[in-house]
NUKE-365010 format. One record per residue (C-alpha): residue number from 1; residue in one letter; y negated, x, z. Coordinates in Angstrom, 1 decimal, m for minus. Layout:
<atoms>
ATOM|NUM|a|Y|X|Z .
...
</atoms>
This chain:
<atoms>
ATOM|1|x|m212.3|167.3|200.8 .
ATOM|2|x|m211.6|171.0|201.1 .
ATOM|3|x|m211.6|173.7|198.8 .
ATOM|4|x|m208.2|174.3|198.6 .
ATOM|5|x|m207.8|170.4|197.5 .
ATOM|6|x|m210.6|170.9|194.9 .
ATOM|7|x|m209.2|173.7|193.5 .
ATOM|8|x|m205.9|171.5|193.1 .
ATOM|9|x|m207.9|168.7|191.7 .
ATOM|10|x|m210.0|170.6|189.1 .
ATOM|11|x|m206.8|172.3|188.0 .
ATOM|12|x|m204.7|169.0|187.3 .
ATOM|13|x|m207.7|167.7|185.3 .
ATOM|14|x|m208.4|170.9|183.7 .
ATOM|15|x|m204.7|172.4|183.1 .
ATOM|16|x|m204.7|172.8|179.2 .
ATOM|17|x|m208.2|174.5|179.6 .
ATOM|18|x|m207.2|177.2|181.9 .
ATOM|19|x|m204.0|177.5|180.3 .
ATOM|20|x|m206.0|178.1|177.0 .
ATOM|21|x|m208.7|180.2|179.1 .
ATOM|22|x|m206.1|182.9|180.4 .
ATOM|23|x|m203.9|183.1|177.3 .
ATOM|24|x|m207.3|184.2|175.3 .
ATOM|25|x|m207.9|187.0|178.2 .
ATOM|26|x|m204.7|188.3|178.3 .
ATOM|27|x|m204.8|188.8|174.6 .
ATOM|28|x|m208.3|190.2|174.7 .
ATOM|29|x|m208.3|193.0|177.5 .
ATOM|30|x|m204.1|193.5|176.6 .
ATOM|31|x|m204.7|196.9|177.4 .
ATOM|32|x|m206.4|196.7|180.4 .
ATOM|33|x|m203.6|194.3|181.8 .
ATOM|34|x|m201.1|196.9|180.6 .
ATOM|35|x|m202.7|200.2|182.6 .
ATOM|36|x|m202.8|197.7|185.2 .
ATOM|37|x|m199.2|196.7|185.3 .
ATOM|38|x|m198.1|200.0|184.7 .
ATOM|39|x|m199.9|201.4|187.9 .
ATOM|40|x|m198.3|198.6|189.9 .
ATOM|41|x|m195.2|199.6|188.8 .
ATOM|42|x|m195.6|203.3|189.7 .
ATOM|43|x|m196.9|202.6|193.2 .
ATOM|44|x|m193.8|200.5|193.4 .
ATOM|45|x|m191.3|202.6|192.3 .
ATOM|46|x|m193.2|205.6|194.6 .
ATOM|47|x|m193.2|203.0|197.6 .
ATOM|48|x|m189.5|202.7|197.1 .
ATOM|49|x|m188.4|206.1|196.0 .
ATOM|50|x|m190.2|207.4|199.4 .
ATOM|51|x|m188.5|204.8|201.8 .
ATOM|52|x|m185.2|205.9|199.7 .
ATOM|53|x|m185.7|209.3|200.1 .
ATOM|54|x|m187.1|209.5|203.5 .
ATOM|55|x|m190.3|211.4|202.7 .
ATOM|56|x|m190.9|212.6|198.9 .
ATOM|57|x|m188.9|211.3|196.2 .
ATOM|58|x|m186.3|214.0|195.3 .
ATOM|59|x|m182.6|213.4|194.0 .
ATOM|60|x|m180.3|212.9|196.8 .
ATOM|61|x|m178.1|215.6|194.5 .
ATOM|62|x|m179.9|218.3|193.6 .
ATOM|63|x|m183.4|217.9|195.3 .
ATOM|64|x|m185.2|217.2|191.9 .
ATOM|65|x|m188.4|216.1|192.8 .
ATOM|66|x|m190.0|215.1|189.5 .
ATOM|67|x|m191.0|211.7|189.9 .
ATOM|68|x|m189.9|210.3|185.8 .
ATOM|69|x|m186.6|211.7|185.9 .
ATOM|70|x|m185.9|210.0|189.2 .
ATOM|71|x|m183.9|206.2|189.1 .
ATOM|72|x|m183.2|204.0|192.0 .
ATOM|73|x|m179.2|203.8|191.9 .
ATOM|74|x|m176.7|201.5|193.9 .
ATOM|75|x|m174.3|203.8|196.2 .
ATOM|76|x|m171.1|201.4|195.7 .
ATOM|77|x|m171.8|201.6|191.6 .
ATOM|78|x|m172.0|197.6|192.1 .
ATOM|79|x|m175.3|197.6|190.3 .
ATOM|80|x|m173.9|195.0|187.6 .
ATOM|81|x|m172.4|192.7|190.2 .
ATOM|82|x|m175.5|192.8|192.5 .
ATOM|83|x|m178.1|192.0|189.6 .
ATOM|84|x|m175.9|189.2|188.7 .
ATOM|85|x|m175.1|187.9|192.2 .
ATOM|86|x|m178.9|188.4|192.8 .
ATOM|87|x|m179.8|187.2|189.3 .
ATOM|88|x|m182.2|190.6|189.0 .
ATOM|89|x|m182.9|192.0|185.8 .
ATOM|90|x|m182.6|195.9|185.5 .
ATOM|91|x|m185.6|198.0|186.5 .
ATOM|92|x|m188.8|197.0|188.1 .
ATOM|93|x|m187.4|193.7|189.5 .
ATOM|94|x|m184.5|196.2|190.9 .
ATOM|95|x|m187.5|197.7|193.3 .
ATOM|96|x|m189.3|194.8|193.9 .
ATOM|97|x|m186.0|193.1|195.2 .
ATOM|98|x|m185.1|196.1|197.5 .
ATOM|99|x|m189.0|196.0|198.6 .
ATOM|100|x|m188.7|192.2|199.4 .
ATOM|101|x|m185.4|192.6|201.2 .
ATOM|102|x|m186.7|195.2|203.4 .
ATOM|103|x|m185.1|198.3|201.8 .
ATOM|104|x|m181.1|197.7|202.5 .
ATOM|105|x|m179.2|200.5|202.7 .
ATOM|106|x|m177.4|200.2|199.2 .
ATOM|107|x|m179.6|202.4|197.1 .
ATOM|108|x|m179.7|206.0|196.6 .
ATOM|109|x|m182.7|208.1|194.8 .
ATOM|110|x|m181.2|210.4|191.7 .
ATOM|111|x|m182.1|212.1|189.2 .
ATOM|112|x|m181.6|210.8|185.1 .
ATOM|113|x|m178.7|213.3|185.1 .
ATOM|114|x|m177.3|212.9|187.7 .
ATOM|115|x|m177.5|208.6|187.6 .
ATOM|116|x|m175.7|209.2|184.2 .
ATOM|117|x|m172.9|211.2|185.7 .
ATOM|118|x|m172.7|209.6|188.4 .
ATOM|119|x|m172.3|206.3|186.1 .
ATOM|120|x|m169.6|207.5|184.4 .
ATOM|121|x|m167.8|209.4|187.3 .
ATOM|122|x|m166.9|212.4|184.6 .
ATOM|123|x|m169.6|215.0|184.8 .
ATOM|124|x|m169.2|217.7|187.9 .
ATOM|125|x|m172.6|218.3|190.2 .
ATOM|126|x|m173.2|221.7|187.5 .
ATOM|127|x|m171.5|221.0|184.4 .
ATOM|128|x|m172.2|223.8|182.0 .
ATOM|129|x|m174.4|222.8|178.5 .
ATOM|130|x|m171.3|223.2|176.3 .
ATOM|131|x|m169.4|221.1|178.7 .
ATOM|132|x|m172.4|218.9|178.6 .
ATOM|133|x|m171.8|218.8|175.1 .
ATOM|134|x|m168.1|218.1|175.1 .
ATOM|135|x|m168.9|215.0|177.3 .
ATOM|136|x|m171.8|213.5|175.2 .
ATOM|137|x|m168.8|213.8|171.8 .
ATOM|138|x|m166.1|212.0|174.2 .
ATOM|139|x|m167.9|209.1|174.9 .
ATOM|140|x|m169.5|208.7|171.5 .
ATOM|141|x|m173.1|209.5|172.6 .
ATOM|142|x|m174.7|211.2|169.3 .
ATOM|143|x|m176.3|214.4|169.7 .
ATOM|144|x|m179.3|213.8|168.6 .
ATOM|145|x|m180.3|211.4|171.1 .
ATOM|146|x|m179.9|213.7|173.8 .
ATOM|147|x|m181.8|215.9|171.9 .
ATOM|148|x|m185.0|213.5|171.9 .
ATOM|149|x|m184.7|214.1|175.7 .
ATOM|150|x|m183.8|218.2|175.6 .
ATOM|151|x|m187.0|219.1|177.2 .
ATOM|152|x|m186.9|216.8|179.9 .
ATOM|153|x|m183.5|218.2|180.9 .
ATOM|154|x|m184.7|221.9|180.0 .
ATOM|155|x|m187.3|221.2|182.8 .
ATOM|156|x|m184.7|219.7|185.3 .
ATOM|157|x|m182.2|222.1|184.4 .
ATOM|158|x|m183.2|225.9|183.3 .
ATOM|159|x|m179.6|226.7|183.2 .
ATOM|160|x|m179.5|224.4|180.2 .
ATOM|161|x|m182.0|226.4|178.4 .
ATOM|162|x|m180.5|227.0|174.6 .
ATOM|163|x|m180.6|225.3|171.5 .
ATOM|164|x|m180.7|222.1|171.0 .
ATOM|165|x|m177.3|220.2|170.3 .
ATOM|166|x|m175.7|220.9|166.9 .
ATOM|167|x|m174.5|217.8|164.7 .
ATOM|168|x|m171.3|220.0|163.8 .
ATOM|169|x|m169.0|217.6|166.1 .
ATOM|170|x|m170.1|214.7|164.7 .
</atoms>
């Protein structure tokens, strides 16, 4: 008898054990497992992002080049009907299915901004702050969750440096 078959053999007998064995670890080093995932996940997404980009990751927009403001995004805005055709949830499954189908040319690398605009097809390329503003009323989007992520768009856009949002259109 092999190995391999012994393995089998001791984990038929033993299921309920192991089972028992690797529910306790997980809830012991939970931590650990996390860091661990979450550096899986960011060579992933960098794996990706590079084959996407040809090179560094940067927005295929505006060249933005910091890596956690950039998305994977489908070109066709199909997204929805490929997850479901594909029955892929949103996210990391999104880069381990273009990983596993050898990187088809349906993706794009952007930016958070520009992903958003590009989503809902209303935002120009350089849309102004107050314009920003005007959009973020329109489609209900309260100001004060875009102000949670100010900084990060102070960063990726300086010409966005002011205040943050007022609450007076609300």
């Amino acid at each position: 008898m092999d190995t391999k078959e012994q393995s089998r053999l001791w984990y038929q007998n033993h299921r309920g054990q192991k089972l028992q064995y690797e529910k306790e670890y997980r809830k012991k080093h939970h931590d650990l497992l996390s860091q661990k995932n979450h550096i899986l996940y960011l060579r992933l997404k960098q794996q990706v992002l590079e084959h996407y980009s040809h090179g560094k990751p940067k927005c295929a927009v505006c060249g933005e080049d910091n890596f956690d403001l950039l998305v994977l995004d489908h070109i066709n805005n199909d997204g929805k009907t490929h997850r479901l055709h594909n029955h892929i949830e949103p996210g990391t499954q999104t880069y381990v299915w273009a990983r596993k189908n050898n990187f088809p040319p349906i993706f794009q690398v952007l930016c958070a901004y520009h992903n958003n605009a590009n989503q809902v097809k209303l935002l120009p390329v350089n849309a102004h702050l107050e314009e920003f503003h005007k959009f973020l009323n329109e489609v209900g989007l309260p100001i004060p969750i875009f102000n949670l992520i100010h900084d990060k768009f102070d960063n990726l856009f300086p010409q966005f440096k002011t205040e943050k949002a007022s609450l007076k259109n609300d």
